[in-house]
N, C-alpha and C positions, 0 to 999 in steps of 0.2 A: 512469135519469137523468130531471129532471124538466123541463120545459119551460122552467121559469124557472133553470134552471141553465143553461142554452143559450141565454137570450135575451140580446143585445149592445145598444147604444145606439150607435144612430149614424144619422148624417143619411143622408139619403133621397140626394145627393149621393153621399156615401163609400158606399155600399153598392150604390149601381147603375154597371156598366159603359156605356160611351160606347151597349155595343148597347141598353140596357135603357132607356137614358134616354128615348129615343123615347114609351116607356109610361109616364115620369113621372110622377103625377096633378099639376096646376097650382094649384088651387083648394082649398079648405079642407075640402069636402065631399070631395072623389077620394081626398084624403089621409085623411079618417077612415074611409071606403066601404074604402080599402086595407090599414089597420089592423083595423079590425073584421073584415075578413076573415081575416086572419092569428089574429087570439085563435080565431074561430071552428075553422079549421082545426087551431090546434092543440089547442083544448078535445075535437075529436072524431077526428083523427087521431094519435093520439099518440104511434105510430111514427115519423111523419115527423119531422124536424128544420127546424128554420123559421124563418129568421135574420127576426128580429123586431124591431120598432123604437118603443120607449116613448114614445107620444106625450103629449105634453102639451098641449093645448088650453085657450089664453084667452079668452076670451069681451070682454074690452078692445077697444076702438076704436082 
């Protein structure tokens, strides 16, 4: 199964529980620094399973 067969859409919200929120990232940077970890991980661990969240970044004011 391939990575992007397993990757979901969904806010940062819907995917964290009450405990995980704590770790949030808040800022624009936490959230891409969190993403980019994820592609990372799952580009070289490819066993694992990695609920994953498709980000989109605007550069808009």
């Amino acid at each position: 199964m391939m990575f992007s067969d397993v990757a979901t859409q969904r806010t940062l919200t819907e995917s964290a529980d009450p405990t995980e929120r704590e770790n949030t990232p808040t800022t624009e940077r936490a959230l891409l620094d969190r993403a980019q970890a994820a592609d990372v991980a799952a580009a070289h661990f490819l066993e694992l399973l990695i609920n994953a969240t498709e980000w989109n970044i605007s550069t808009r004011a």
